[in-house]
C-alpha positions as CSV (number, residue, x, y, z in Angstrom):
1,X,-137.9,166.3,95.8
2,X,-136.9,170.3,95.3
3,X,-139.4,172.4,97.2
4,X,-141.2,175.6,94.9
5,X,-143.1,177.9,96.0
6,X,-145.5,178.0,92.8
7,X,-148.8,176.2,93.8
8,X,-149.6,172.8,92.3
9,X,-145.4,172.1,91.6
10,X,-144.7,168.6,92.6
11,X,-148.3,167.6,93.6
12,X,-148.2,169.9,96.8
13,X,-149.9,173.1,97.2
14,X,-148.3,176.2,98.6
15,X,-150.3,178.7,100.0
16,X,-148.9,182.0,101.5
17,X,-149.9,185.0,103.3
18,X,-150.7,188.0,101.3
19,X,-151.0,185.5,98.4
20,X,-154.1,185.7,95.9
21,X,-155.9,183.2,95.2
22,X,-158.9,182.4,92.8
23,X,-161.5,180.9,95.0
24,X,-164.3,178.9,93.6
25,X,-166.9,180.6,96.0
26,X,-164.9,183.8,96.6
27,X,-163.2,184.9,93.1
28,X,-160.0,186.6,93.8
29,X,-159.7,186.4,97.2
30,X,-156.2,187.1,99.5
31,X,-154.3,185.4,102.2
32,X,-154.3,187.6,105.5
33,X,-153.4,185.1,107.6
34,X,-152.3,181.5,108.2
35,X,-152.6,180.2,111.9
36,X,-151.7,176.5,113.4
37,X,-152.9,176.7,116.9
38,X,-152.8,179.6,118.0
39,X,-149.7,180.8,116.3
40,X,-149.4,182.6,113.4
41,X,-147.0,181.6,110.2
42,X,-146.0,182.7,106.9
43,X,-146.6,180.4,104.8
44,X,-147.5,176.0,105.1
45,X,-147.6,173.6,102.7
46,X,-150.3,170.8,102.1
47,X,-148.9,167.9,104.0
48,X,-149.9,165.1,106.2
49,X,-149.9,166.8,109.4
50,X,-151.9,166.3,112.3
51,X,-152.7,169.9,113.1
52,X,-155.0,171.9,112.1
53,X,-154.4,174.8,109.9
54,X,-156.5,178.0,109.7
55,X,-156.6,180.2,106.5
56,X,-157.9,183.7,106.8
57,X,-158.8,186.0,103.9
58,X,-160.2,188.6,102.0
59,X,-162.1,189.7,99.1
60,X,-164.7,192.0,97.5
61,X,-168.4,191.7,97.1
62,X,-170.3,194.5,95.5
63,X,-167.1,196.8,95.5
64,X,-166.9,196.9,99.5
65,X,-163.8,194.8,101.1
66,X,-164.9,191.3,102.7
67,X,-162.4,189.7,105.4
68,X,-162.5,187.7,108.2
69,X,-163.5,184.3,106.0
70,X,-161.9,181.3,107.5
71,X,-161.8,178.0,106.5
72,X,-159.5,175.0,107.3
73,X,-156.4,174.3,105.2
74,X,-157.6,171.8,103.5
75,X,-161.0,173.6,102.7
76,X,-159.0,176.4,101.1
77,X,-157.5,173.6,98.6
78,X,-160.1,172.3,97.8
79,X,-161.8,175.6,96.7
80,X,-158.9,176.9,94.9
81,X,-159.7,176.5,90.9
């Protein structure tokens, strides 16, 4: 199986930082960060893994900037529309 990095190719999802993203919740919303741990990385795909991934990102509400949301990997997929 080829890797991609477009999101949804092959079943997986690929989500990176300084990626957009349309949120269900959020809109438009944009990776700032993606930590395992307490390291940070560039980019992870949505695998059987045992650790935990954090997503950090960013939006607007009511034309002021909104960052600092967090959810787990896997609740950042499952939000994505």
């Amino acid at each position: 199986m080829g890797e991609s990095d477009d999101p949804g190719s092959n079943g997986e999802q690929v989500v990176e930082r300084q990626g957009t993203y349309d949120h269900e919740r959020h809109g438009e919303v944009e990776v700032t960060g993606i930590w395992k741990g307490v390291e940070e990385v560039d980019g992870t795909r949505d695998a059987n893994e045992n650790d935990v991934y954090i997503v950090r990102y960013s939006t607007e509400e009511d034309g002021r900037e909104v960052d600092e949301l967090t959810d787990t990997l896997d609740e950042f997929l499952e939000a994505l529309e």
